[in-house]
N, C-alpha and C positions, 0 to 999 in steps of 0.2 A: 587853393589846393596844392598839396608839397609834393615836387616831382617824382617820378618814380625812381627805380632805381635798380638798376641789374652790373653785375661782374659778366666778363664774358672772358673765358681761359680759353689760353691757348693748344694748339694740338699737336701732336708728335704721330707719325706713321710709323708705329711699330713693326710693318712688311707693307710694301708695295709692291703688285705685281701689274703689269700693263701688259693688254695684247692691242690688236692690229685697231687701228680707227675705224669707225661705223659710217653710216651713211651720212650722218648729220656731220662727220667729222671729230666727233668726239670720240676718244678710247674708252674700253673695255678695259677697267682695272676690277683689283681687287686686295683692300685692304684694312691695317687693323686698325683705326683710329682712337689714340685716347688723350683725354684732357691731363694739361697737367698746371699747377696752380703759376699759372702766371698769367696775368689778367692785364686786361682793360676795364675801364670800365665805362657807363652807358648811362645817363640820366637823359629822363623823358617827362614831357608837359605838354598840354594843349597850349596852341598859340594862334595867332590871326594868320600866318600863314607858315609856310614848310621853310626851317632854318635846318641845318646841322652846322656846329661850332665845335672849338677846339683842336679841330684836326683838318686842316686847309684842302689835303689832298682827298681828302676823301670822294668817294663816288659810290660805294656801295651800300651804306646807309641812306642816303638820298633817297636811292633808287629802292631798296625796299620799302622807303614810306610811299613811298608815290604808287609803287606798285601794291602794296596794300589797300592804300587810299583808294585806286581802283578797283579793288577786288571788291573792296563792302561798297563802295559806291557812295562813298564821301570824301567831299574835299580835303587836300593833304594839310592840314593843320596841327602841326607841330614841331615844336623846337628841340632837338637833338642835341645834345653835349657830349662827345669821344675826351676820356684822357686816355690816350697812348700810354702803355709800358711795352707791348709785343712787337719788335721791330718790323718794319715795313717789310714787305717782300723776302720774306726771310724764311719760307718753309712751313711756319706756323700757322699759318689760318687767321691772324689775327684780324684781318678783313671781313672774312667770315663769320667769326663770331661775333664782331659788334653787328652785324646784318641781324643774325640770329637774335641775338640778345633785342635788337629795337624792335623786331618783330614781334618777340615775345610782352613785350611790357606793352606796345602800342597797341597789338589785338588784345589783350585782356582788361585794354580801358576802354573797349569799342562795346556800345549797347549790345551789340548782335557781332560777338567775337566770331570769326570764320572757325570752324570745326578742325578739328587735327591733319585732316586729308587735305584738306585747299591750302592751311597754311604751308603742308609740305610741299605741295604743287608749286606754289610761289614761292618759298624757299628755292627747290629744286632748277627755277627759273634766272635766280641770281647766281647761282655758283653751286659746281660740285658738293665742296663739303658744305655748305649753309643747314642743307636739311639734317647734320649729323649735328648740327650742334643749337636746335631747338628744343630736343631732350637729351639727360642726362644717361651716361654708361656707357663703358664701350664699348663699340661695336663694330661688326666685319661691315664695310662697306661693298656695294655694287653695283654691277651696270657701269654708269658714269661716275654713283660713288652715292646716287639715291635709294638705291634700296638696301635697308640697314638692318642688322640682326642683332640683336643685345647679347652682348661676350661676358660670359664670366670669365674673368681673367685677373689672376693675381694682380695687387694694388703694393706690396710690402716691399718697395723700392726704393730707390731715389732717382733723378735723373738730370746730366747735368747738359743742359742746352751751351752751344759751343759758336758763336757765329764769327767766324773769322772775320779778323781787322784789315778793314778794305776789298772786302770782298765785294761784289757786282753780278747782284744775280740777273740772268737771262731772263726775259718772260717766260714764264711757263709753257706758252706756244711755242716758243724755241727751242726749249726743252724738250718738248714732245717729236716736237719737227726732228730735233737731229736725232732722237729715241728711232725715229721709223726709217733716215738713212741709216744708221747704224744697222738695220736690219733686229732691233731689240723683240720684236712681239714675236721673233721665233719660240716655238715652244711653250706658247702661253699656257694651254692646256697642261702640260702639264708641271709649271711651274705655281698654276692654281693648285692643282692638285697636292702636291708638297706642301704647299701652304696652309691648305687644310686639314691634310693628315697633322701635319706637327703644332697646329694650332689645338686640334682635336686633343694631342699631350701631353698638352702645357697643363699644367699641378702646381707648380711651384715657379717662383719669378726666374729660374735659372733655366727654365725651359724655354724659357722666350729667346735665347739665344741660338734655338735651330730651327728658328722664321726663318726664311729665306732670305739674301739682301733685297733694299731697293734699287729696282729697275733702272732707275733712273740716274745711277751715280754714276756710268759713265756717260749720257747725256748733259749730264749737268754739271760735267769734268771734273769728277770724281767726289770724296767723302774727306778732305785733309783734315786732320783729326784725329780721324777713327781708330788706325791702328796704335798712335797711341795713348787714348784714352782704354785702350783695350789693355796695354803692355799699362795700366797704372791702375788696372784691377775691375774694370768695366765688363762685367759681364754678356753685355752687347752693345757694339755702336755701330750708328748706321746713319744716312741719309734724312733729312726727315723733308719728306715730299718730293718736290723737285728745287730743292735747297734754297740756300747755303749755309743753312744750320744743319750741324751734326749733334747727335745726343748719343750720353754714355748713360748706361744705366749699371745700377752700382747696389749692394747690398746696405751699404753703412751710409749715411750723410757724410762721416768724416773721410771716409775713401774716397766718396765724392769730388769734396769741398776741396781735398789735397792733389785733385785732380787739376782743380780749376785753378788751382795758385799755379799751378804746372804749365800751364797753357794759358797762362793769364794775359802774357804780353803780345800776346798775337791770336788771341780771340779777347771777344765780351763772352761772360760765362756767365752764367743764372743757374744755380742749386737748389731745386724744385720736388715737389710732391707731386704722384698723379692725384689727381679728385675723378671724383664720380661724374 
């Protein structure tokens, strides 16, 4: 039998907003998430026990088969293949989505596939975004980042991911950590609220530029980049997550592209599509 076979892209936070942390510890965000074509990708087969290859560091693919494996109540039996292209710890999700992605192809080779609600559950269990990218379209994230809303929102873009050369990002605990000394979840309410009114007015991709910034740029010391991929015709750049990729989004591919020769020798650049 011929492996399976899924792509798993990565993500850009179009707005992120973060209030004060909950009881479990985890924050109250609220934001736009969308895919955009820059992939990994994920082949899957039944095997006499649980492998994942190609990607050494990995732990979160692992961990969704096992954690699957127990949901339906079968032995973990399968071998996993990651090829990398979404840099490690970089903002993108790219962890997230090969989770997503092995969950996806491993429950629908299960006799008695779990139903859309458990697999969210256990998605929801590995990671914030996980459960955002077991279906497709974008959507306003919530809560922790599990409850998802399908966005219509303009696609007629380009976007140029930016991850500065020798950059070292923080865990994202520490980004969060120094988010709540700073004193950031002031005024959550109603920097959600702006968020949704002007999300409410986006029509066309030039509207996307009065999201609000993310929260997070000055815990994750700062967006370098941004202002200017903005000053080279970017109609918005921002943050993406709790970094250290920054994205410009651009009307033309070639305003783009001329972006990225611009800032070439002091980022990696990737000149990408959103997908669905």
């Amino acid at each position: 039998m011929r492996p399976a076979r899924a792509v798993a892209a990565a993500k850009i936070n179009l707005a992120l907003v973060v209030g004060e942390p909950r009881a479990d510890g985890l924050h109250e965000v609220v934001s736009v998430l969308q895919r955009v074509d820059f992939c990994d990708r994920i082949e899957l087969e039944r095997a006499r026990g649980l492998a994942v290859e190609g990607f050494e560091d990995d732990t979160i693919v692992k961990r969704a088969l096992v954690e699957l494996a127990h949901e339906a109540e079968l032995d973990p039996a399968w071998r996993a293949r990651i090829t990398k292209e979404i840099p490690v710890a970089a903002g993108l999700g790219g962890g997230s989505a090969d989770a997503a992605a092995a969950l996806r192809l491993t429950n629908a080779g299960l006799e008695r596939p779990l139903d859309g609600e458990r697999l969210h559950a256990l998605a929801a269990k590995l990671g914030a975004d996980v459960p955002f990218f077991l279906e497709p379209g974008t959507k306003l994230a919530e809560g922790v980042g599990e409850r998802l809303t399908l966005l219509d929102v303009p696609q007629d873009f380009w976007v140029l991911l930016a991850l500065p050369r020798g950059a070292t990002k923080q865990s994202t605990g520490e980004v969060y950590q120094r988010f709540d000394e700073l004193g950031g979840s002031a005024g959550f309410a109603e920097r959600k609220a702006a968020l949704l009114a002007a999300l409410d007015a986006v029509r066309h991709p030039r509207d996307l530029a009065a999201l609000p910034a993310n929260d997070l740029v000055a815990a994750a010391g700062g967006a370098p980049l941004a202002d200017e991929l903005r000053s080279a015709g970017a109609f918005r750049a921002d943050l993406s997550g709790a970094g250290p990729t920054v994205y410009g989004l651009f009307h033309g591919r070639d305003d783009a592209r001329a972006a990225a020769r611009g800032i070439g020798r002091r980022a990696r650049t990737w000149v990408v599509a959103p997908v669905w």
